[in-house]
C-alpha positions as CSV (number, residue, x, y, z in Angstrom):
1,X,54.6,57.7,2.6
2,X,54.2,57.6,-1.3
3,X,57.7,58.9,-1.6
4,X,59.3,57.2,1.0
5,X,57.9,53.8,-0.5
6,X,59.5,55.4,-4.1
7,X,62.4,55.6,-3.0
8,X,62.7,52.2,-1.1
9,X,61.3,50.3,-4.6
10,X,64.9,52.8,-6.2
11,X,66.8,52.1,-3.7
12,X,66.1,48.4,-3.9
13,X,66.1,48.1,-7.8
14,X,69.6,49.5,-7.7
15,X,71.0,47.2,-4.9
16,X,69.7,44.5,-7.4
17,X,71.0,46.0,-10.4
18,X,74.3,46.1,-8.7
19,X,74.2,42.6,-7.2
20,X,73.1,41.5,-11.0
21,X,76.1,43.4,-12.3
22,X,78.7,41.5,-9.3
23,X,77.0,38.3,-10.7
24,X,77.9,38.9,-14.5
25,X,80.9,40.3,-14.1
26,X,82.0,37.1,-11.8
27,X,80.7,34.6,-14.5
28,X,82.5,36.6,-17.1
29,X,85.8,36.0,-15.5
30,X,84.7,32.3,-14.9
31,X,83.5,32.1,-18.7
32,X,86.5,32.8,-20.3
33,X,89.4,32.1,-17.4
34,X,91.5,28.8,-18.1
35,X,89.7,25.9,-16.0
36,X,93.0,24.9,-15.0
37,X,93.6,28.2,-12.8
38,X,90.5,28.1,-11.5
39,X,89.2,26.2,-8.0
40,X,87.7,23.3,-10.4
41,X,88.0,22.3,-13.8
42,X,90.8,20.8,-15.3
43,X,93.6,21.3,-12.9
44,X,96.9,19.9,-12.4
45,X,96.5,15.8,-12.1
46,X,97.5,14.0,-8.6
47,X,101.3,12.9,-9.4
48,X,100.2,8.9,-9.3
49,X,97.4,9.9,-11.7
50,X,100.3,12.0,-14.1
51,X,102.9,9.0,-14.1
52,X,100.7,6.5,-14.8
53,X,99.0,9.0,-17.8
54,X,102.7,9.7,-19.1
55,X,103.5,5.9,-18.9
56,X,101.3,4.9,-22.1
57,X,103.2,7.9,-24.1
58,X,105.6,7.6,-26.8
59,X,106.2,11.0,-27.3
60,X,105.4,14.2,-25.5
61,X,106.2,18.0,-25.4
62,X,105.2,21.3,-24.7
63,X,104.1,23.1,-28.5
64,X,104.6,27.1,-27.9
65,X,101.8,28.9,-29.9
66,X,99.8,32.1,-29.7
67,X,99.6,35.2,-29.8
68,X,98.7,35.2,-27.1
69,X,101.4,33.1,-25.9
70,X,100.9,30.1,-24.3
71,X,102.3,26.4,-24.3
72,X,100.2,22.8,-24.9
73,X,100.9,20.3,-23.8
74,X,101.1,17.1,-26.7
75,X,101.6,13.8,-26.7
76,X,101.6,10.3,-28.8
77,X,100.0,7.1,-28.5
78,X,101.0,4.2,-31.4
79,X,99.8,1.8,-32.9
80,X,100.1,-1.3,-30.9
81,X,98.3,-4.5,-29.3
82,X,96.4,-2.7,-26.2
83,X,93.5,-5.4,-26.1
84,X,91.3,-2.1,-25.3
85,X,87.4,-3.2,-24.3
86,X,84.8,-1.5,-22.9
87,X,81.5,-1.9,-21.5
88,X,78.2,0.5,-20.9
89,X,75.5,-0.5,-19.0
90,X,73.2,2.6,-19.7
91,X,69.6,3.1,-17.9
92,X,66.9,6.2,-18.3
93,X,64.2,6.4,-15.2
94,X,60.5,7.5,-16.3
95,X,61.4,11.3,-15.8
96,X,64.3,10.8,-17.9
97,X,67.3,10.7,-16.0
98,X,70.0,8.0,-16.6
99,X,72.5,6.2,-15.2
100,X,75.1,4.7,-16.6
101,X,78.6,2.7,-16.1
102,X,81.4,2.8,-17.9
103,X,84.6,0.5,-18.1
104,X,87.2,0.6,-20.1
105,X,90.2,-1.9,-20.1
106,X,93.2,-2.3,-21.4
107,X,97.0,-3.4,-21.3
108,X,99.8,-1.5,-22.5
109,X,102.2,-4.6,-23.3
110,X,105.9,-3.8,-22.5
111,X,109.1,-5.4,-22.7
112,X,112.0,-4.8,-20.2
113,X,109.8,-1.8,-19.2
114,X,109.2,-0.2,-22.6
115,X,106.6,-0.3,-24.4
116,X,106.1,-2.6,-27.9
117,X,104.3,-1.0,-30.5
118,X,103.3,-2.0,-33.8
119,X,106.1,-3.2,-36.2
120,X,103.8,-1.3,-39.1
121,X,104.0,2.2,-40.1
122,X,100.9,4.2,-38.7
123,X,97.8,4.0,-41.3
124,X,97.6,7.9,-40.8
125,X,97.0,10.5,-37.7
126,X,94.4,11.7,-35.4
127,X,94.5,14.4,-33.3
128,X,91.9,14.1,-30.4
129,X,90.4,17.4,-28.6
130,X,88.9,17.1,-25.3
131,X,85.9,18.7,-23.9
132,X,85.6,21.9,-21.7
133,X,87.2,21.8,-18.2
134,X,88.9,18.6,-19.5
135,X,92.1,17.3,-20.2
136,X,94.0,15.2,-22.9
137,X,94.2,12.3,-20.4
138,X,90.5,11.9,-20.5
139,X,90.7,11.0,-24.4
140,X,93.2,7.8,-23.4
141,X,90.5,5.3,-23.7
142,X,89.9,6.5,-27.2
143,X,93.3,7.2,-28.2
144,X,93.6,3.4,-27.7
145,X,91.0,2.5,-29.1
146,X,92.1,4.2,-32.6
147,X,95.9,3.2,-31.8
148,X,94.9,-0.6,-31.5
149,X,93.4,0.0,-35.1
150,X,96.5,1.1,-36.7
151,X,96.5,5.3,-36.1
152,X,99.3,7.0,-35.0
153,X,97.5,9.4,-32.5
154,X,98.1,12.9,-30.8
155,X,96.2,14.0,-27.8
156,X,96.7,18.1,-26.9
157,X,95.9,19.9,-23.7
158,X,93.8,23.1,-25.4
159,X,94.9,26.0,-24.0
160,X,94.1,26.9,-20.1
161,X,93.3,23.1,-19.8
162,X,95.2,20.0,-18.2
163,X,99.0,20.9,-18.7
164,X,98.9,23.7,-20.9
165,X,99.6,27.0,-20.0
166,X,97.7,30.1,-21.0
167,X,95.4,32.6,-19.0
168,X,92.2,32.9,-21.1
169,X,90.4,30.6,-23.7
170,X,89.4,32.3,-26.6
171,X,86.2,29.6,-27.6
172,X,88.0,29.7,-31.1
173,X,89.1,32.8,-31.5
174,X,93.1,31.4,-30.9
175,X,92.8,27.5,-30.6
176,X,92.4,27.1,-34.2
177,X,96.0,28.6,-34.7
178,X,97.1,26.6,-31.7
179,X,96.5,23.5,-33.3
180,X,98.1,24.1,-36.5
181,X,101.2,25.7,-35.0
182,X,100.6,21.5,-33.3
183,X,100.5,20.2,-36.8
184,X,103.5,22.0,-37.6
185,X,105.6,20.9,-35.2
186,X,104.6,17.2,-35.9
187,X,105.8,17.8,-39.4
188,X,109.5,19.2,-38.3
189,X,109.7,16.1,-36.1
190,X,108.9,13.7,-38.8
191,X,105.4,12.6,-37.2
192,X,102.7,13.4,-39.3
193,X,102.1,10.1,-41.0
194,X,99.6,9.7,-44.1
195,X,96.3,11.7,-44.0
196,X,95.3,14.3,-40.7
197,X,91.7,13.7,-39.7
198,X,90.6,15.4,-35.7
199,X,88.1,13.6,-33.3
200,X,86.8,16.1,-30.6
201,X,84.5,16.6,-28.4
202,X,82.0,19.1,-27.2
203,X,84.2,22.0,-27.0
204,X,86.7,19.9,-28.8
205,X,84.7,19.0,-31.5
206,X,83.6,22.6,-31.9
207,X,87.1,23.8,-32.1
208,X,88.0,21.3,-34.7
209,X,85.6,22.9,-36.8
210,X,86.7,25.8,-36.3
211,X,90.4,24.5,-37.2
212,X,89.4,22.1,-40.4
213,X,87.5,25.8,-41.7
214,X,90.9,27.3,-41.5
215,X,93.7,24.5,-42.3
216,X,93.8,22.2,-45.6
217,X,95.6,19.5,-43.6
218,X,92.7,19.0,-42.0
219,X,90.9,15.6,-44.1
220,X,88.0,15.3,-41.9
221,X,86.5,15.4,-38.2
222,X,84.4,13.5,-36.0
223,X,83.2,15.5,-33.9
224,X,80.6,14.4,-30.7
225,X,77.6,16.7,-29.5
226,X,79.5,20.3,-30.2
227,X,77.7,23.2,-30.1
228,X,77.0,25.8,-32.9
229,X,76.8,29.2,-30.8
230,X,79.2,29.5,-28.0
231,X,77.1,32.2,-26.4
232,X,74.1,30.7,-26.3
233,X,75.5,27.5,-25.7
234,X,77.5,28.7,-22.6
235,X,74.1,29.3,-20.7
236,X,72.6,25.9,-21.4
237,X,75.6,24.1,-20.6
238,X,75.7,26.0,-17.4
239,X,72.1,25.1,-16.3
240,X,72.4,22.1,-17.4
241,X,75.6,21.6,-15.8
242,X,74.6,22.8,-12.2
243,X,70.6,23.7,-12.6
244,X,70.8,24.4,-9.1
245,X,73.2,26.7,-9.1
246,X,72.3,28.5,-11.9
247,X,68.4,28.3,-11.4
248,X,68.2,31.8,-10.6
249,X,70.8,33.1,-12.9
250,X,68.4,35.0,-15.8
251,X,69.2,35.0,-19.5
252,X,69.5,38.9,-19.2
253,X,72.5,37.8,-16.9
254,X,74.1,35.2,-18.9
255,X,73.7,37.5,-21.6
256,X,75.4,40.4,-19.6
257,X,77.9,37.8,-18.5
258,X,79.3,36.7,-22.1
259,X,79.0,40.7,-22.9
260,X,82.0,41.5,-20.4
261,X,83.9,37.9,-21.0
262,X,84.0,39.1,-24.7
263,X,85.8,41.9,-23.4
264,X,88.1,40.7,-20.9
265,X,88.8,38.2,-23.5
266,X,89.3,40.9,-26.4
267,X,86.9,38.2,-28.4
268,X,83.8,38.6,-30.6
269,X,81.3,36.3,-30.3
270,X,80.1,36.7,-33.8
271,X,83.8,35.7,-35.2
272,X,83.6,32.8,-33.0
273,X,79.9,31.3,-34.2
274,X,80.5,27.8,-35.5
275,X,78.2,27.4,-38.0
276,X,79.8,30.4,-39.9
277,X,82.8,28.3,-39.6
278,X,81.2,25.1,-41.3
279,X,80.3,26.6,-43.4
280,X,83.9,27.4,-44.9
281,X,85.0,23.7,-44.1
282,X,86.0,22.2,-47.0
283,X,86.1,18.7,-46.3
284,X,83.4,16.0,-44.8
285,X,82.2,16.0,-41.2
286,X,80.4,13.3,-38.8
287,X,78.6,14.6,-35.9
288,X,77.1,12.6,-33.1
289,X,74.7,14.2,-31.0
290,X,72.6,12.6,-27.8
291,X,69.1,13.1,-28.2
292,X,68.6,13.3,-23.8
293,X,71.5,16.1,-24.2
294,X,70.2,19.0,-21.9
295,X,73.8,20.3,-21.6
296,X,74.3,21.1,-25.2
297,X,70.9,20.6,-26.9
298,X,71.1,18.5,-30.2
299,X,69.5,21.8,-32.0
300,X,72.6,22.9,-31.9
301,X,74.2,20.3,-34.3
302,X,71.1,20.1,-36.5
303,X,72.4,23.9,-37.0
304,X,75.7,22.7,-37.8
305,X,74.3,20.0,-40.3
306,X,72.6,22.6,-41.9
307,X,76.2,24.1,-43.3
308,X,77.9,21.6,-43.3
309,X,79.4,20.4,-46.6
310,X,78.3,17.6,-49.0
311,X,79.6,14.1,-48.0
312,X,78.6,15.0,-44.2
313,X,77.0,12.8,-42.0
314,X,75.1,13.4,-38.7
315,X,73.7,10.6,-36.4
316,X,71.1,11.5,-33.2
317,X,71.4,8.4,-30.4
318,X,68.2,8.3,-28.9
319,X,69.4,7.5,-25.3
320,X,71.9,9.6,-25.0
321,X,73.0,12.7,-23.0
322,X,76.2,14.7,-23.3
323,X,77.9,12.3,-20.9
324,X,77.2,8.9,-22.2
325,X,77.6,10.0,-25.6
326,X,81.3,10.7,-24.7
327,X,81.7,6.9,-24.0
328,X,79.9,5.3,-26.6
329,X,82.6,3.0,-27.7
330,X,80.5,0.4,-29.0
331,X,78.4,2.3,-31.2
332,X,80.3,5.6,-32.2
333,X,83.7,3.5,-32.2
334,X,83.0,0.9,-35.1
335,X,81.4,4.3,-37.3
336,X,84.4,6.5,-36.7
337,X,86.5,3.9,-37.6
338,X,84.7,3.3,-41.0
339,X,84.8,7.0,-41.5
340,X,88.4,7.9,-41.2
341,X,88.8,4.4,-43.3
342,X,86.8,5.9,-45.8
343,X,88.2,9.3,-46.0
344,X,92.0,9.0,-44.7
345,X,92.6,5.8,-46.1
346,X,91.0,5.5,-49.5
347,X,91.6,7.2,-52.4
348,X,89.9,11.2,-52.4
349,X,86.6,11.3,-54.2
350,X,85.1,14.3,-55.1
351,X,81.8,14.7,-54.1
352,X,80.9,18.3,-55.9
353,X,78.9,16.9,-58.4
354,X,76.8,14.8,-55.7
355,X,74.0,15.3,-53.5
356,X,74.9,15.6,-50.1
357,X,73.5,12.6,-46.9
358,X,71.6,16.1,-44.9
């Protein structure tokens, strides 16, 4: 009896050892596959949805980059008179859930079907960097919102997202060089005006760390709630995500799981930590973190604050969580404006010899 009860408890250790192993090794692929080849995520838009995205463009192409190869998708909104306005009606329960509604409006004036924009040259450019499983089109309302003000501004597909192409995303380890082979091509077509500065975020604002640590062009970056880890942060974006899908996914899975994405992905998690990478940015960064975020805790920006470089700034919302933070026009707009004002627009300052705002 003692044996056969032995071997049962082996027998069924290894059946879950091996359904732990089909577990990670699925979430691997997921981890590091583009979003827009998987079942959900940031596929292909409807065709109504497309058109009426591509109407409010000036310009738009397809950037090649890589290695490895793949193709974003860019586009331009300018300056112009879009009467953009938005409203957030934002409530937490006791056991701290909230609910919140969003609108956003706005009118894209046109004459004999093309669009007016502004008779003035462009104050300077912003590049905008969507969130994971996102696409460029979701960064509209804000592209218009900064257009309205005077910016010329560029929205990008990161690879494996919206229209992009590319099979893997690399959490860094590529998009950085993605987005300045992006600034390159706006030079050769004559449409970098004035200063660069990057708004992204989550996963966008992570990345545009990682690309203002590695390109001078790069004047500054808002960037909302990104996270400083990727590893870790892909677990708790997960359960926070879907906590009951993932409720009985362990860390020693998750942890198993970014193991074997590293190496489908031919990636190092270490080369891709973002606080390394603030700490080689050069230039001044605002970060806006929810303090309600479960998705991408705020201890993750506090991290980032902690390298960032003198002249930085980092503002907690108290009622925030990842979501609502995304649409906080009325209270991250009028700050993001004043901060690409100050460090686009007005003369450079150099701040070595003061004390930095952490």
């Amino acid at each position: 009896m003692r044996a056969r009860t032995a071997c049962l408890l082996r027998l069924s250790a290894a059946v879950g050892s091996l359904l732990t192993g089909c577990v990670s090794q699925l979430l691997a692929k997921r981890i590091v596959s583009a979003p827009n080849r998987q079942a959900s995520g940031s596929n292909s838009l409807p065709p109504k949805a497309i058109a009426e995205a591509d109407s409010v463009y000036i310009h738009a192409w397809r950037t090649p980059v890589g290695p490895p190869a793949a193709e974003l998708s860019v586009a331009i909104i300018e300056p112009g008179n879009y009467e953009f306005t938005s409203d957030m009606k934002f409530q937490r329960a006791a056991d701290g859930s909230g609910q919140y509604q969003i609108e956003a409006k706005w009118n894209m004036p046109r004459v004999d079907g093309k669009l007016v924009i502004s008779a003035e040259p462009p104050k300077a450019t912003l590049v905008l960097l969507h969130g994971i499983m996102m696409s460029k089109e979701s960064m509209i309302p804000w592209a218009l919102y900064f257009a309205q003000e005077g910016y010329r501004v560029v929205l990008v597909d990161c690879r494996g997202h919206g229209r992009s192409t590319g099979h893997r995303i690399g959490f860094g380890a590529w998009e950085a060089d993605d987005f300045k082979r992006v600034v390159d091509d706006l030079e050769q077509r004559g449409l970098l005006a004035g200063k660069l500065g990057v708004f992204g975020q989550s996963y966008g604002g992570s990345m545009a760390i990682h690309w203002a640590a590695r390109d001078p062009r790069v004047t500054t970056v808002v960037a909302l709630a990104p996270f400083a880890d990727p590893q870790k942060a892909i677990a708790e974006f997960a359960r926070g995500l879907n906590p009951k899908l993932t409720h009985g996914l362990s860390d020693a899975t998750f942890e198993s799981a970014t193991s074997k994405a590293a190496k489908l992905a031919a990636i190092n998690w270490t080369d891709l930590n973002v606080t390394a990478a603030m700490g080689r940015v050069q230039v001044p960064v605002l970060i806006f973190h929810g303090a309600q975020d479960s998705w991408i805790p705020p201890r993750h920006s506090e991290a980032l604050a902690a390298s960032a470089p003198l002249g930085s700034r980092r503002e907690v919302t108290p009622d925030d969580d990842h979501m609502s933070l995304m649409f906080r026009f009325d209270l991250i707009g009028p700050q993001a404006l004043r901060w690409f004002e100050q460090w686009l627009l007005e003369p450079r300052v150099d701040h070595s010899h003061v004390s930095g705002d952490w």
